[in-house]
C-alpha positions in Angstrom: -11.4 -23.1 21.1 -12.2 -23.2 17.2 -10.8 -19.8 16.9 -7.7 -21.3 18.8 -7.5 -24.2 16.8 -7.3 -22.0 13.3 -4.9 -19.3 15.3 -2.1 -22.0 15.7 -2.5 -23.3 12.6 -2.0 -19.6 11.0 1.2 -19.4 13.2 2.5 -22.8 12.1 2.1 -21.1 8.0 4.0 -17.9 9.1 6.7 -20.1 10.3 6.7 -21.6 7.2 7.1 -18.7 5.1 9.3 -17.4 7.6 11.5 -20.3 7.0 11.0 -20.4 3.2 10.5 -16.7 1.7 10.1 -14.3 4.9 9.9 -11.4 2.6 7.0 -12.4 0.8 5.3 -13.6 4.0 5.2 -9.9 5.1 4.4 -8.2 2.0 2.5 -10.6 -0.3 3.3 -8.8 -4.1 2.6 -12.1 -6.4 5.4 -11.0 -8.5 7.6 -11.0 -5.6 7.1 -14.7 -4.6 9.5 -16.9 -4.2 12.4 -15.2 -2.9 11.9 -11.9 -5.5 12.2 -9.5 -3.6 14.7 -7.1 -3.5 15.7 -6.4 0.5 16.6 -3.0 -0.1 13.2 -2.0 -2.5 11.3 -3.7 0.3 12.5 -2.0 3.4 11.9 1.3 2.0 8.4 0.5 1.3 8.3 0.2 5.2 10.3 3.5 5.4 7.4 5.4 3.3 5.0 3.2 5.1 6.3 4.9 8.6 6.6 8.3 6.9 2.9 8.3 5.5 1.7 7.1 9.3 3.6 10.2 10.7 1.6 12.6 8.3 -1.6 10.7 9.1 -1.1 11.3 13.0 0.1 15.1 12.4 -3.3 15.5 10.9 -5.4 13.7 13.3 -3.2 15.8 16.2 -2.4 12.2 17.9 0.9 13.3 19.8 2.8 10.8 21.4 5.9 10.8 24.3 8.9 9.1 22.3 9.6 6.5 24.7 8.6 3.0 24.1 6.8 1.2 21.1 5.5 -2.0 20.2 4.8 -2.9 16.8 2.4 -6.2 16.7 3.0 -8.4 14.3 6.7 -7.1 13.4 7.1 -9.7 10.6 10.9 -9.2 9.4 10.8 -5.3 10.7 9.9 -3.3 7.9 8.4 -1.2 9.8 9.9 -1.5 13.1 12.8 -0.4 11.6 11.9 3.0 11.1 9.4 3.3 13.6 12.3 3.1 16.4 13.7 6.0 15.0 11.0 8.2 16.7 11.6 6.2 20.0 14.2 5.6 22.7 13.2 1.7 22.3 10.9 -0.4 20.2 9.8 -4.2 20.5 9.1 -5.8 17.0 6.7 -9.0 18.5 6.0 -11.8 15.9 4.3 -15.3 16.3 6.8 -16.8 13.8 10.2 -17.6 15.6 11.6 -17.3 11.7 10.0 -14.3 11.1 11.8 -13.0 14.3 15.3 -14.5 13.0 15.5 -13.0 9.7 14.4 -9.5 12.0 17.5 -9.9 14.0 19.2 -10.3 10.9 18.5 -7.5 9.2 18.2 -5.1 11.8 21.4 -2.0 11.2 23.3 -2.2 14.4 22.4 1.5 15.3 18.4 0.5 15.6 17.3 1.0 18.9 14.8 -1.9 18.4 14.6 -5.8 20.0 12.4 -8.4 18.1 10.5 -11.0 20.4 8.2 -13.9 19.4 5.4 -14.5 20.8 2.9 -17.6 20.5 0.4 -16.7 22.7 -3.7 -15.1 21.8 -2.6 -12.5 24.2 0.4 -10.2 25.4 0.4 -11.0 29.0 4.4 -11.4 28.9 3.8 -7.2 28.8 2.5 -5.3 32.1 0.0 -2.9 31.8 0.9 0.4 30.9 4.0 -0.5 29.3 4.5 1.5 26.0 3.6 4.7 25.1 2.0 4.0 21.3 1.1 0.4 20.3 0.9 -0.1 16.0 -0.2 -3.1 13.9 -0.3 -2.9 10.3 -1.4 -6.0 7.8 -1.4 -8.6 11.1 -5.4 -8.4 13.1 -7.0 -9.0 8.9 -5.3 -12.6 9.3 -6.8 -13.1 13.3 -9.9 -14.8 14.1 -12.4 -11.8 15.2 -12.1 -12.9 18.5 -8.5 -13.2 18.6 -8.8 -9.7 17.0 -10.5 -8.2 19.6 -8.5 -9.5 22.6 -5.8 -8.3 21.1 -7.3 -4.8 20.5 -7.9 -4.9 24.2 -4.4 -6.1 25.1 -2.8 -2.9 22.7 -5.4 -0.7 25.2 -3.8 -2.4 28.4 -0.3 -2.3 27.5 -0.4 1.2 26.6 0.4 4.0 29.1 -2.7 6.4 30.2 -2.7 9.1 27.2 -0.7 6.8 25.0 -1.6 5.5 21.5 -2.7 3.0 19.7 -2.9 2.2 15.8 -3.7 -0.6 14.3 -5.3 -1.8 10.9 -8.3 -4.0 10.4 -10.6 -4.5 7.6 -14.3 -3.8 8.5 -16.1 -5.1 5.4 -16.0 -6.7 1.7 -17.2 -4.6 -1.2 -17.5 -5.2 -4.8 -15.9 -2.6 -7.5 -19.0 -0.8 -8.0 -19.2 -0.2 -3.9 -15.7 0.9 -4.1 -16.4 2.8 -7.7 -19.5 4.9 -5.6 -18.0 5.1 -2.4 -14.9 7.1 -4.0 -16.4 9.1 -6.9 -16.2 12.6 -7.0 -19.4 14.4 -8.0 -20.0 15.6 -10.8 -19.4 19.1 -11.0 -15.7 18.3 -9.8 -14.4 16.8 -12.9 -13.7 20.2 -14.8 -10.5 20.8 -15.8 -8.0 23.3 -17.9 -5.0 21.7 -19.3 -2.5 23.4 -21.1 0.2 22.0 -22.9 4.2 23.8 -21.8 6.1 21.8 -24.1 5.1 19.1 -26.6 7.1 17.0 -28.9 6.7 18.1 -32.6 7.9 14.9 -34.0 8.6 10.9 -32.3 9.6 8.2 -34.2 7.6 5.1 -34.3 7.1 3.5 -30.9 9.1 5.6 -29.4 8.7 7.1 -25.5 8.6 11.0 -25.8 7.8 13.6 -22.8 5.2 15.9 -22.5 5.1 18.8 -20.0 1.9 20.3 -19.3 -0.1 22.7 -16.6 -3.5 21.2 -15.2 -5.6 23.9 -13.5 -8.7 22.4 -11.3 -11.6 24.6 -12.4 -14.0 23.1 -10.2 -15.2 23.9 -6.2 -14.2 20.4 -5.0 -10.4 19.2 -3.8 -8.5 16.8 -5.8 -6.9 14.6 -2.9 -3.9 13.1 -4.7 -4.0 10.1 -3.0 -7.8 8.4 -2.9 -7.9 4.9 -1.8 -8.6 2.0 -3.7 -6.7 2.6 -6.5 -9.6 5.9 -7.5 -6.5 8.4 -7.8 -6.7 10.9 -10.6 -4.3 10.7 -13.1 -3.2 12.6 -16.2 -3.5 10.3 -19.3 -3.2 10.0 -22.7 -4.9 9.0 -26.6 -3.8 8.5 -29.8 -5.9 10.3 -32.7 -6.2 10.1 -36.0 -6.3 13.2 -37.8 -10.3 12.9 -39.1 -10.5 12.2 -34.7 -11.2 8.4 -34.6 -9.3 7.0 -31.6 -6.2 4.1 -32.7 -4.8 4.1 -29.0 -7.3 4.3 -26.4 -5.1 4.2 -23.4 -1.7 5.4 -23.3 0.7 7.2 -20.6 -0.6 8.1 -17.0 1.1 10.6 -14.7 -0.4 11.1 -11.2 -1.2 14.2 -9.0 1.6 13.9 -6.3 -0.4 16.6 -4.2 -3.7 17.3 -3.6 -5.2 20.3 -6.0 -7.5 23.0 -4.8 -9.7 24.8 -6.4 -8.1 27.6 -8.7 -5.3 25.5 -8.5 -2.7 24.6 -10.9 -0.1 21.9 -10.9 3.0 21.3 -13.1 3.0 17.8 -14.7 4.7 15.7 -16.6 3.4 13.0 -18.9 5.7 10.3 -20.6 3.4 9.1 -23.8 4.4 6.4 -26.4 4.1 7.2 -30.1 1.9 5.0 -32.4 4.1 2.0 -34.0 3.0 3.2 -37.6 4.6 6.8 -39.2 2.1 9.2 -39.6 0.4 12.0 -38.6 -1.4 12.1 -35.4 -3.4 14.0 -32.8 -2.2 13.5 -29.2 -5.6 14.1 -26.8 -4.5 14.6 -22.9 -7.5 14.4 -20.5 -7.6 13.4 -16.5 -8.8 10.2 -15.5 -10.1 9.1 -12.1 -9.2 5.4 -12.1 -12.0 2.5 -12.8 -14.4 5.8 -12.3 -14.1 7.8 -15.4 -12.8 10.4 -18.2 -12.8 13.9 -16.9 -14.2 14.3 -20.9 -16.7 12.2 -19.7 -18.2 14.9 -17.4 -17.9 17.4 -19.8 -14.3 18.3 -19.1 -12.4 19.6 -22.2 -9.2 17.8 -23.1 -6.2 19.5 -24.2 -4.9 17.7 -28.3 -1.9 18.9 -30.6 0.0 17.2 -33.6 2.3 15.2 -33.9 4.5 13.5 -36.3 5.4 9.9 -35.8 8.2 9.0 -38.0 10.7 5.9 -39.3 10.0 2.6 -38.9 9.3 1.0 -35.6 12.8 0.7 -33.6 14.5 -2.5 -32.9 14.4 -4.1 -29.3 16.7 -2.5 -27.1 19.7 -5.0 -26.7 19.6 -5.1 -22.8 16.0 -6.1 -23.1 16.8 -9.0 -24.8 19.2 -10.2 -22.3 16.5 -9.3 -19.4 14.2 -11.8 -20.8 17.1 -14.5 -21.2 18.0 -13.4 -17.5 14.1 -14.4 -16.2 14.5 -17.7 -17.4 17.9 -18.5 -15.9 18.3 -22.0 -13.7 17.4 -21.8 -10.5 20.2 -21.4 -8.2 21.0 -22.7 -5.3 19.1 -20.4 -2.8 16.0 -20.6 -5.1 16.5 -24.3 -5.2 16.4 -24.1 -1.7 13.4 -22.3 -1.1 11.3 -24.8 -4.0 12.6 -27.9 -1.6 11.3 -26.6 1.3 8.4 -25.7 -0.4 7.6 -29.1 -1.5 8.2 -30.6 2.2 6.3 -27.9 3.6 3.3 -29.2 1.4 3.8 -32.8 1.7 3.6 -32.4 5.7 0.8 -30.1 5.5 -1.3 -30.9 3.1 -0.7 -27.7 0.6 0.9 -24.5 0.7 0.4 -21.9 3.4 -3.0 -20.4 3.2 -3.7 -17.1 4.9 -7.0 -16.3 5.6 -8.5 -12.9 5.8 -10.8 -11.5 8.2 -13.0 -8.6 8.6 -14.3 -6.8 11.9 -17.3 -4.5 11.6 -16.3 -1.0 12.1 -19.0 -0.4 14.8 -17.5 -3.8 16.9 -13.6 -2.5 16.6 -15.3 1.2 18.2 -16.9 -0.7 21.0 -13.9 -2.9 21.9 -12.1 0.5 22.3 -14.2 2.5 24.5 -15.2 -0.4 26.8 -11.8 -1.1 27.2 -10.3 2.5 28.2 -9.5 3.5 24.4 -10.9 7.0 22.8 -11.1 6.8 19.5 -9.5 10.1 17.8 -9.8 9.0 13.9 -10.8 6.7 11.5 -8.5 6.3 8.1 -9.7 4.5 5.0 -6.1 3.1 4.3 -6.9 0.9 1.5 -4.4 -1.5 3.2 -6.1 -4.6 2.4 -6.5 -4.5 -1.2 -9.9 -3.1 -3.5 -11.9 -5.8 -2.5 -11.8 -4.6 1.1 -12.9 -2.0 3.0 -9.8 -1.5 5.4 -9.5 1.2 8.3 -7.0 2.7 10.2 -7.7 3.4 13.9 -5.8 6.2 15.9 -7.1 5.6 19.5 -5.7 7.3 22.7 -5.4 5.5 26.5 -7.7 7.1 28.2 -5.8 8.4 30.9 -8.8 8.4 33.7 -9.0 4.7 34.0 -7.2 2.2 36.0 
């Protein structure tokens, strides 16, 4: 009943948000609080959300008849959105009747998709072996665990025999040194040729110059382009002097945008900044594997030429000025709104909404879906959650044998 208690009480704060800043609610950016977001920058996160879950499936091989979906935990429909595009009808279900609202409101009137809400622990209002794939992304982490898991089994009875079911759920806490070790490449992989196409001969002060460049991967290991946790490999950039002592440690980054092979090279390019003072200069290019380390640091070799940085440092662009006075303007009247609400929100409850995040051990999530009819096919490290959390992906199938 405790569980219970804290499950209404999380419904009552998506209400809330649903009411005051729905957008937020779904996809918590803190820069994006309060209203920030930009409706059409966040429904096409959804859109590459959706794309990146097709490729994930393709890989596992987790086919699916394009009939019916539900998508837990539908929030305003990011993602229901484009999911329903792969299906002759979709259900977006949400707990927040506001959520649901601002769904309806922003669903184009060619989606083949309904939104529902529902209040309930469970999803009795649906008959077993209704839809042929269940998905939930971002929604069980903020579930008691044993909400969590009734609701795992509810996906597996709803489903149709040899449907799926995906959901996320984060199955542990880690530190950044977990994270750090648990993504690391070895050694041996961080050996690299980079060769410089076309390089700026002379920038003036301050000023954002281009840098095209070939990076060949020398070593026996794959460079996925796209490692969780914010460990992606980047091409980055420092600032010389000419006797080699280091002035700017940390300059430009440019990431892989497809995994490398072995022998492999990639085309890149690499937007650097020059130095603020005129001089002469030696521009060093090396890879970096995020919070990890310097390819130079393995004893990669980096890739340096000359360049002249020129004139004095260049005024402030004049729109930037008036983008500063712009993010200070008055609030207006739908921002007023949303800081009244706010405010009455808090004095009723106490505070502001407070979403609390859960994990599930990986081996528990495995054994609620195979005692419940569910063969697990996969297991994605998503990195959904955020780096302090060690968040999964799982890519079951109905079994089709049981009742």
């Amino acid at each position: 009943m405790a569980d219970l208690r804290r499950f209404r009480t999380l419904a009552r704060n998506w209400e809330a948000l649903g009411e005051t800043d729905p957008l937020f609610g779904v996809l918590s950016d803190p820069a994006k609080y309060g209203g920030k977001w930009d409706p059409a920058e966040f429904f096409e996160s959804g859109r590459a959300h959706v794309q990146k879950l097709w490729r994930v499936l393709g890989d596992a091989g987790a086919t699916f008849e394009p009939g019916t979906c539900l998508d837990f935990g539908c929030g305003v429909g990011r993602l229901t959105i484009p999911l329903s595009e792969r299906f002759q009808h979709t259900i977006g279900l949400d707990v927040a009747g506001p959520m649901v609202d601002a769904a309806r409101q922003h669903k184009p009137t060619d989606a083949r998709c309904d939104f529902v809400v529902n209040r309930d622990p469970d999803l009795h209002r649906f008959a077993r072996a209704t839809f042929d794939m269940v998905h939930s992304c971002l929604v069980l982490q903020h579930v008691p665990p044993d909400i969590a898991l009734r609701y795992i089994a509810e996906f597996l009875r709803v489903t149709k025999p040899g449907g799926l079911v995906v959901f996320q759920l984060p199955a542990e806490t880690r530190t950044q040194a977990q994270i750090s070790a648990a993504h690391a490449l070895p050694d041996a992989a961080y050996d690299a040729q980079i060769d410089l196409t076309d390089v700026p001969t002379a920038i003036p002060a301050s000023a954002f110059a281009d840098v095209h460049l070939r990076v060949t991967n020398r070593s026996d290991v794959t460079w996925d382009h796209d490692i969780p946790a914010g460990r992606h490999i980047c091409l980055g950039n420092h600032w010389l002097r000419e006797d080699g002592t280091r002035i700017v440690d940390d300059d430009g980054r440019a990431r892989l945008t497809r995994p490398l092979a072995p022998g492999k090279t990639a085309e890149v390019v690499l937007r650097v900044q020059a130095p603020r003072a005129a001089g002469r200069y030696l521009l060093e290019i090396d890879l970096v594997q995020e919070h990890i380390c310097w390819f130079t640091e393995r004893g990669s070799q980096t890739a340096r030429a000359i360049v002249d940085v020129h004139g004095p440092r260049p005024d402030v662009p004049r729109d930037a000025s008036s983008r500063s006075a712009s993010a200070v303007r008055p609030e207006g009247p739908r921002r007023q709104g949303f800081s009244l609400l706010r405010r009455l929100w808090r004095r009723l409850r106490g505070g502001a909404p407070v979403f609390e995040m859960h994990v599930v051990p990986r081996s528990t999530v495995e054994e609620t879906i195979a005692a419940h009819g569910g063969q697990l096919i996969r297991v994605v490290d998503d990195n959904a959650a955020g780096p302090g959390w060690l968040s999964y992906t799982y890519i079951c199938r109905r079994d089709g044998s049981r009742a």
